[in-house]
N, C-alpha and C positions, 0 to 999 in steps of 0.2 A: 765244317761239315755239319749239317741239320739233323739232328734226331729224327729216325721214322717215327710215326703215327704210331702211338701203342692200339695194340687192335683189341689185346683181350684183358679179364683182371689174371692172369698171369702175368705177362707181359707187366702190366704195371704194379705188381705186387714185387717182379722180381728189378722195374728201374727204382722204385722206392728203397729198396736193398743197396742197390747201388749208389743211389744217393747219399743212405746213411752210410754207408761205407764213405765214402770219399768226404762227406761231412768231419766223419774220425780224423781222417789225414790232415784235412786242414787245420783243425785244433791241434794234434801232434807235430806238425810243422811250425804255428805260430807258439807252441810250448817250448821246444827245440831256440827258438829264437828268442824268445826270453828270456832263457833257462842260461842262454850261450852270453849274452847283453846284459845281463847280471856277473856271470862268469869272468865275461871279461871286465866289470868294473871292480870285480874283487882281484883281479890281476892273475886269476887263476889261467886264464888264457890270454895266447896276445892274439893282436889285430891279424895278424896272418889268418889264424886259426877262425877267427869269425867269420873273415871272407870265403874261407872254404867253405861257410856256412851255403852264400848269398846266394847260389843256384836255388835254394830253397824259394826264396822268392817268387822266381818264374816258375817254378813246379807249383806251387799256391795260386798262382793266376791263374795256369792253366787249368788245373781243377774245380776252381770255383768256375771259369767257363764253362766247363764240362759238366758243372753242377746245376748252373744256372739253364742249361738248355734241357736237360735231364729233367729240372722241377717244370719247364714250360709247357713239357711232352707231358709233365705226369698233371698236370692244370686243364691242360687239353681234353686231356683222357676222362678228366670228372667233369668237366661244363658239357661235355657229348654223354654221359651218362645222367647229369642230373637233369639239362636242359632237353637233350636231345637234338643239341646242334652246338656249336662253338659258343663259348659266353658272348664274345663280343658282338656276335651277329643280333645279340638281343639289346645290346648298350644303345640307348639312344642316342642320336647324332647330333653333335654339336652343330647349331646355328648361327653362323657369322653373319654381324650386322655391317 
């Protein structure tokens, strides 16, 4: 699913919010997993206990997805405010020889 066009600086004041929010998670997930991968080489946990970990993994993908489309919208939203039209429509065109 593609993120709508933020229209106003609400709007992108409040996907910036949510950006850094979910920026959080992903640092608390990859801390969780090293935190667990240490645990477990001190024997404090066994290997069961990690795997219950591993859904974490795919929740970390999906965020960073969710993140990566969120900062595209919010990229968008400043080359229509500073350029007055999309950046790329200003990037000059590659010339194949």
């Amino acid at each position: 699913m593609s993120t709508p066009p933020i229209e106003n600086e609400v709007q992108h004041r409040l996907i910036c919010s949510r950006i850094a929010a979910l920026e959080t998670y992903l640092r608390d997930i990859a801390n969780l997993q090293r935190r667990a991968t240490a645990d477990r080489a001190r024997n404090r946990i066994e290997d069961e206990d990690l795997r219950d970990l591993a859904p974490l993994e795919d929740a970390a993908a999906d965020i960073s997805f969710t993140c990566e489309e969120l900062l595209d919208a919010a990229d968008a939203r400043m080359d229509l405010v500073e350029y007055g039209r999309p950046h790329n429509a200003t990037a000059p065109r590659a010339i194949s020889i």
